[in-house]
N, CA and C of each residue as an Amber inpcrd file, in Angstrom:
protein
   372
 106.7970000 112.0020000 108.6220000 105.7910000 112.8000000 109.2910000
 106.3410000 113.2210000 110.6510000 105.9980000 114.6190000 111.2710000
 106.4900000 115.0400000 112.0990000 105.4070000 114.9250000 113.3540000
 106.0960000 114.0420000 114.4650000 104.8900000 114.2580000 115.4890000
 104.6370000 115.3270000 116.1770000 103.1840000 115.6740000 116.6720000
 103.0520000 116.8160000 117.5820000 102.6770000 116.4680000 118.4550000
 102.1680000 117.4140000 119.5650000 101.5960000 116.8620000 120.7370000
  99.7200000 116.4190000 120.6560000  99.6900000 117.0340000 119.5840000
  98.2140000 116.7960000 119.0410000  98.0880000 115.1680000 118.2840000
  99.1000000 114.8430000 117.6160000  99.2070000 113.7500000 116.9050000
  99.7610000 112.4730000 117.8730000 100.3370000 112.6660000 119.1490000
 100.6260000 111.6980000 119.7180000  99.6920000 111.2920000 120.4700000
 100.0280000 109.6690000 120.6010000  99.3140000 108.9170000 120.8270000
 100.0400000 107.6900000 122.0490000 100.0990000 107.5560000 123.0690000
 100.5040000 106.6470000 124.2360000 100.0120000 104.9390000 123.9770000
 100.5020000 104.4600000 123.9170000 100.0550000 102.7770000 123.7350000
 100.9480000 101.7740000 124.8710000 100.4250000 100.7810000 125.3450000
 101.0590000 100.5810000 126.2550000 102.6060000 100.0120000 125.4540000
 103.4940000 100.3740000 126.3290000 104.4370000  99.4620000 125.6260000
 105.3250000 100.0440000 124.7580000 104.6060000 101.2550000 124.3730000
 105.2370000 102.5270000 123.1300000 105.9670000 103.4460000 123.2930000
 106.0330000 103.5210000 124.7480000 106.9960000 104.5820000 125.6440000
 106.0480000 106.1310000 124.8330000 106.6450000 107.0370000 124.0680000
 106.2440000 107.7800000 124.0710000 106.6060000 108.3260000 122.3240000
 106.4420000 106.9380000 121.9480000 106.2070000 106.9340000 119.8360000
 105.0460000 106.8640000 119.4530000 105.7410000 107.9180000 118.5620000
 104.2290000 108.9280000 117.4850000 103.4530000 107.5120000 116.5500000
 102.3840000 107.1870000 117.1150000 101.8110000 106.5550000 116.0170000
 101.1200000 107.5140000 114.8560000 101.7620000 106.8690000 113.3510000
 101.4880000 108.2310000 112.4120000 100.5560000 106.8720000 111.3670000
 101.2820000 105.0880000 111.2050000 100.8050000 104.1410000 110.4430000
  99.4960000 103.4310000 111.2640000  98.8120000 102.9440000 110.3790000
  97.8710000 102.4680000 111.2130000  97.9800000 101.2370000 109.7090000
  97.0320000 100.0010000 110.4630000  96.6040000  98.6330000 109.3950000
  95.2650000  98.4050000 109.8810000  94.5840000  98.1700000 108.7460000
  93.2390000  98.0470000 108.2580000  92.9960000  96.9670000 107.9250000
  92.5800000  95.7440000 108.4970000  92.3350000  94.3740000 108.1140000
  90.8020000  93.9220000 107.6350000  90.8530000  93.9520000 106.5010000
  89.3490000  93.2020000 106.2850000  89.0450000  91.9280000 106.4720000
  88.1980000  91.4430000 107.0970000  88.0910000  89.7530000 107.0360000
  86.7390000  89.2580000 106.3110000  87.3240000  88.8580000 105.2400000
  85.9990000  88.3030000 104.6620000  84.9890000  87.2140000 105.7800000
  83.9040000  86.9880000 105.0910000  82.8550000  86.4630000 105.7500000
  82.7780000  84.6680000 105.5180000  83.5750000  84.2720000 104.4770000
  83.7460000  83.3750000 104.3270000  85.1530000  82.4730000 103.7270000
  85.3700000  81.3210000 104.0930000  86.6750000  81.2890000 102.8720000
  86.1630000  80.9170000 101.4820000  87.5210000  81.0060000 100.5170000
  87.5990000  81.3470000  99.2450000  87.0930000  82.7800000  98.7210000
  86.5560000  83.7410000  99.3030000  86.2180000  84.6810000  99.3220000
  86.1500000  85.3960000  98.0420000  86.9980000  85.4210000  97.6080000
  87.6440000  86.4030000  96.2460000  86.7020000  85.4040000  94.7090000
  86.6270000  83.7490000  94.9390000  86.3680000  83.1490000  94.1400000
  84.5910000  82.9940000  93.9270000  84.2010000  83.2910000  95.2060000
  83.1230000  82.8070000  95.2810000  81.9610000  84.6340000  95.7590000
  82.6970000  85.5510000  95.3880000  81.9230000  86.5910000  95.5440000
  80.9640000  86.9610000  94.8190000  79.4810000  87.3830000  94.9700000
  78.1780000  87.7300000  94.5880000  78.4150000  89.0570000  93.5380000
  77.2520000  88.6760000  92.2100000  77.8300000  90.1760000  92.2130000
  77.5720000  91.3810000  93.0750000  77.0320000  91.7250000  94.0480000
  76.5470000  92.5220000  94.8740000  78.3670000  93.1100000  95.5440000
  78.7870000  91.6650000  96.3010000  79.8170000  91.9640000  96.9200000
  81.5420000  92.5490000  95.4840000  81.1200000  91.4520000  94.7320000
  81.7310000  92.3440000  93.5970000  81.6200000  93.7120000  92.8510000
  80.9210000  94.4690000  93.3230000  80.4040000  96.0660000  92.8170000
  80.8890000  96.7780000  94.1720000  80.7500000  96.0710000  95.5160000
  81.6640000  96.4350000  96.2320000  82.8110000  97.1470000  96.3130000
  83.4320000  95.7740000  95.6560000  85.0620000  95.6640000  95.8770000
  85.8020000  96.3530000  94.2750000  84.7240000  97.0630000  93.6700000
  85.3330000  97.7830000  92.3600000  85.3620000  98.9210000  93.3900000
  84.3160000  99.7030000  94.2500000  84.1290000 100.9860000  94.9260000
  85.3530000 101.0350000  95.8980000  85.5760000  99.5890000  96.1020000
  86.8630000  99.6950000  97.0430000  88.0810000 100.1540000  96.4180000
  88.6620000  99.3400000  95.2700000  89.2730000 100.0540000  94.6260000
  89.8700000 100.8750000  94.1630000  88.4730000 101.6420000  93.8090000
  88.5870000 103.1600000  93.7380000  88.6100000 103.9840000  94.9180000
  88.3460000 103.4560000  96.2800000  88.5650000 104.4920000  97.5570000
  90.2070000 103.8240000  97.5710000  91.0590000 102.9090000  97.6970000
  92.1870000 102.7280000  97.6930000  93.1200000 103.4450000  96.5470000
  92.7400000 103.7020000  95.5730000  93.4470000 104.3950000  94.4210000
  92.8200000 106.0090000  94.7890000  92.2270000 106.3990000  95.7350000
  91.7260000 107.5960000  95.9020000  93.1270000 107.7610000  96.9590000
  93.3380000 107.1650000  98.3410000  94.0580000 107.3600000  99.2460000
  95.5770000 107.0500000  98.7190000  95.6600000 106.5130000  97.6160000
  97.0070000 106.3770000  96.7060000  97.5330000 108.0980000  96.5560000
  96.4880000 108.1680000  95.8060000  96.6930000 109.7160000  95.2460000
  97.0900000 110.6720000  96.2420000  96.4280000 110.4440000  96.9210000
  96.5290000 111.5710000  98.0670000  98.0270000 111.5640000  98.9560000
  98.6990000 110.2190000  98.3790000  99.4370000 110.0090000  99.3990000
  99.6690000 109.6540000 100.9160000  98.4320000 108.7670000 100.8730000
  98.1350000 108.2260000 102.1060000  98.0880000 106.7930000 102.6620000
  98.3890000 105.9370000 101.5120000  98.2480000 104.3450000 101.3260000
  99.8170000 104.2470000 100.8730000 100.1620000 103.0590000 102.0800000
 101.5020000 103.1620000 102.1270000 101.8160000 101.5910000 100.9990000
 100.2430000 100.5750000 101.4810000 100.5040000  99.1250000 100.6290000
  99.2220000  98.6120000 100.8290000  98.3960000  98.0400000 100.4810000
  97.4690000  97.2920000 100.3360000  97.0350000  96.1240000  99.4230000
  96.3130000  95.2600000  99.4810000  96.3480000  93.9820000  98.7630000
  95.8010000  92.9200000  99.9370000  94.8270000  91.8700000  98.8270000
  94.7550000  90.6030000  99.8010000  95.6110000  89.5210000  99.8420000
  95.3510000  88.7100000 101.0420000  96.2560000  87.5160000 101.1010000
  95.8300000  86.7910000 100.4010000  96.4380000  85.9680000  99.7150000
  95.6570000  84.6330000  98.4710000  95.8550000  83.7330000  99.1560000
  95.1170000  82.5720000  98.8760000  94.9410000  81.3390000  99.3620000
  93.2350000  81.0230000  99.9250000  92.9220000  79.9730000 100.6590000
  91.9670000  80.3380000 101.3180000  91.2040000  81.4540000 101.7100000
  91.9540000  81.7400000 102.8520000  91.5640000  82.9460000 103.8530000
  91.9070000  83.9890000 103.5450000  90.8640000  85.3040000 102.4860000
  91.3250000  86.2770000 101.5530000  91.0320000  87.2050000 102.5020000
  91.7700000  87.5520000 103.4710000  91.9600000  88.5530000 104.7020000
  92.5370000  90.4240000 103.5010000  92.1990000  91.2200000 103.3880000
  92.1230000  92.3970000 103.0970000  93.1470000  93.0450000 103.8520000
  94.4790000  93.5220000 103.6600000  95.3720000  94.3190000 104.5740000
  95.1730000  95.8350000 103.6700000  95.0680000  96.9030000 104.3160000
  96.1190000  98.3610000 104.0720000  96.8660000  98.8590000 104.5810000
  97.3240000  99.6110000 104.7140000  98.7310000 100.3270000 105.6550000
  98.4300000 101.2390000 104.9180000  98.3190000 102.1370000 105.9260000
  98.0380000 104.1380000 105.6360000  98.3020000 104.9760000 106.7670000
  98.8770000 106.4160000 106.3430000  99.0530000 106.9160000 107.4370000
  98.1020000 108.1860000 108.1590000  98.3660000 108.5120000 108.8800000
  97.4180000 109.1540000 109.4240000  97.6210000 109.6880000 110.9760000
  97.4820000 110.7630000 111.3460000  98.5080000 111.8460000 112.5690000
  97.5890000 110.7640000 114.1330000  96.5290000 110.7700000 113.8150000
  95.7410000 110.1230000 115.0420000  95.1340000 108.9440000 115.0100000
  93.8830000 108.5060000 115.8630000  93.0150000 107.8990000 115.4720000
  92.2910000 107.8780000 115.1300000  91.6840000 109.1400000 115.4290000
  90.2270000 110.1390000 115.1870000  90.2210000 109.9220000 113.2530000
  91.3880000 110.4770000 113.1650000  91.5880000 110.8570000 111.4450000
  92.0430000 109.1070000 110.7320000  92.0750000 108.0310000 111.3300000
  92.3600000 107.0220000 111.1140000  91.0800000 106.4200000 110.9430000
  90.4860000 106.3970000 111.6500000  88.9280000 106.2440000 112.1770000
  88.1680000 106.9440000 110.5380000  88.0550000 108.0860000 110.7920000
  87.4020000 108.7170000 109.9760000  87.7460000 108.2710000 108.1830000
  89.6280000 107.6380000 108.1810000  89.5590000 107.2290000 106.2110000
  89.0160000 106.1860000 106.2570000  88.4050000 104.8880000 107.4220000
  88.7690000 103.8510000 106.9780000  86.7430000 103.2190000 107.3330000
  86.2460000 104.4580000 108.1310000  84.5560000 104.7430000 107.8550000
  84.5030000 104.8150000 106.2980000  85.0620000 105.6670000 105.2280000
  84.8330000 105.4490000 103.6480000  85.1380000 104.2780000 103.3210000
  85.4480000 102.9420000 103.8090000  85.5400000 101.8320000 103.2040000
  84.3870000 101.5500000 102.5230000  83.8240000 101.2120000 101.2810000
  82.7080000 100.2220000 101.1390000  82.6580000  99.1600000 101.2330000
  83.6520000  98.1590000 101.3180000  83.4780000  97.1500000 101.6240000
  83.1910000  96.6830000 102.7430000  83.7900000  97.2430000 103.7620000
  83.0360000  97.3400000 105.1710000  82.2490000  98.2280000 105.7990000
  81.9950000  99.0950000 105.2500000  81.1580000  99.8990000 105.6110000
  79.9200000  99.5560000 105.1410000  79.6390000  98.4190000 104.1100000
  78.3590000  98.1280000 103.4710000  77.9730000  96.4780000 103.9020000
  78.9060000  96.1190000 105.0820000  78.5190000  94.7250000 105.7190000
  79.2380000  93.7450000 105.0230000  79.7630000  93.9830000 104.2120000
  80.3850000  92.6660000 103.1890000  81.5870000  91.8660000 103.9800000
  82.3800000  92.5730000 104.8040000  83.6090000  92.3020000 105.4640000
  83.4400000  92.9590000 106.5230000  84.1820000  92.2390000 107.6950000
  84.3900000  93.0180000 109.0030000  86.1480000  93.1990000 108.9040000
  85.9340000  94.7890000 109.2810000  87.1230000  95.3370000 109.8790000
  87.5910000  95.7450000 111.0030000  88.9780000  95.4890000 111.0550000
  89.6850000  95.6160000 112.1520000  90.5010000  96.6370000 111.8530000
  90.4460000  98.0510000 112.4960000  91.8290000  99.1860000 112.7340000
  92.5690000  98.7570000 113.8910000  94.0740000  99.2900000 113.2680000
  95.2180000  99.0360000 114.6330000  96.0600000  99.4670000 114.0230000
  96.7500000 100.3530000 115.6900000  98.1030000 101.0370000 115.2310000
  98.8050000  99.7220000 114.5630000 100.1460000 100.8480000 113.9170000
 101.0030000  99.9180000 113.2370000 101.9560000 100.5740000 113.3470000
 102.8780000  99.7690000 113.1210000 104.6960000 100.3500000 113.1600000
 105.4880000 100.0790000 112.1660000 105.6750000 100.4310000 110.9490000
 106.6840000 100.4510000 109.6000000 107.5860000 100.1330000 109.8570000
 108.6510000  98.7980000 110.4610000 109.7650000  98.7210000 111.4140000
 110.9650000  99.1920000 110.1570000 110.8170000  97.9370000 109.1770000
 111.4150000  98.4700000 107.9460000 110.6170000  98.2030000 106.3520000
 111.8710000  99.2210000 106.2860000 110.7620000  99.4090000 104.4460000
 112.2010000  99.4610000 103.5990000 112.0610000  98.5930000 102.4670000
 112.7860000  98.5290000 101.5910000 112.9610000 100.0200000 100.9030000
 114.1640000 100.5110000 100.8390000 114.6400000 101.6670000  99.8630000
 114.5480000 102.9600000 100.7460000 114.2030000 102.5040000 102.2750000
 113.8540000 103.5410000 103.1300000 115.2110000 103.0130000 104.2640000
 114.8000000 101.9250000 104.6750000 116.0930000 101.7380000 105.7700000
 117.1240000 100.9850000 105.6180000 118.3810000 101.0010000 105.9550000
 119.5960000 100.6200000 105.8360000 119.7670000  98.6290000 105.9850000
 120.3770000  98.6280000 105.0880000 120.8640000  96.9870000 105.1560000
 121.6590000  96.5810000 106.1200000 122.1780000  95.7080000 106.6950000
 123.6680000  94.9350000 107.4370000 124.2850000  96.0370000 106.5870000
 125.1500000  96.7190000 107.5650000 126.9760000  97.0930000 107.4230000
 126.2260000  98.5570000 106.7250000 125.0580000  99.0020000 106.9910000
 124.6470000 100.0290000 106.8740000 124.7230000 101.2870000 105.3680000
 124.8110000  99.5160000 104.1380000 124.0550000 100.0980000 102.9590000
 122.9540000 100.3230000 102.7460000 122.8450000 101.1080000 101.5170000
 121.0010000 100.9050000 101.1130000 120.8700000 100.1630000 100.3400000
């Protein structure tokens, strides 16, 4: 993605890099989360699903998935030119948008990505 002056974004610390990734943390409301969900919160997390396989398509969901174990914390990684427009995919959540989970947005930085950046001695 190409930054503009419309798409940049100042963070302390960032000097003057384009935030384009942002991460989307859901935190469930309780632990075991995944095991012990209602069906209410399970009709949820099918709608979620389908808004994550929506932002797939589109080419906008870079990885998503929960952590297993206990504490079933909700990550995505998606991109997106601002915050405004970061803000605005991650309001279509249903899972948090319908009280089930609280979310957290925050820039993010892709430092490396397998099949994208170079190994030691500068293979792929």
């Amino acid at each position: 993605m190409i930054c503009t002056a419309m798409s940049r974004r100042r963070l302390p610390g960032w000097k003057n890099r384009c935030v384009t990734e942002w991460v989307f943390f859901m935190h469930p409301p309780r632990d075991d989360f995944i095991a012990t969900m209602t069906d209410a919160e399970r009709s949820a997390f099918e709608a979620h699903a389908a808004w994550l396989r929506g932002l797939l398509a589109e080419g906008v969901l870079i990885a998503a998935g929960p952590c297993l174990g206990t504490v079933n914390t909700g990550i995505a990684i998606f991109e997106a030119p601002d915050e405004g427009t970061a803000r605005r995919t991650v309001a279509g959540e249903p899972v948090t948008s319908g009280g089930y989970m609280r979310g957290d947005l925050r820039p993010y930085r892709l430092g490396l990505l397998r099949g994208r950046d170079c190994r030691p001695g500068g293979q792929e």
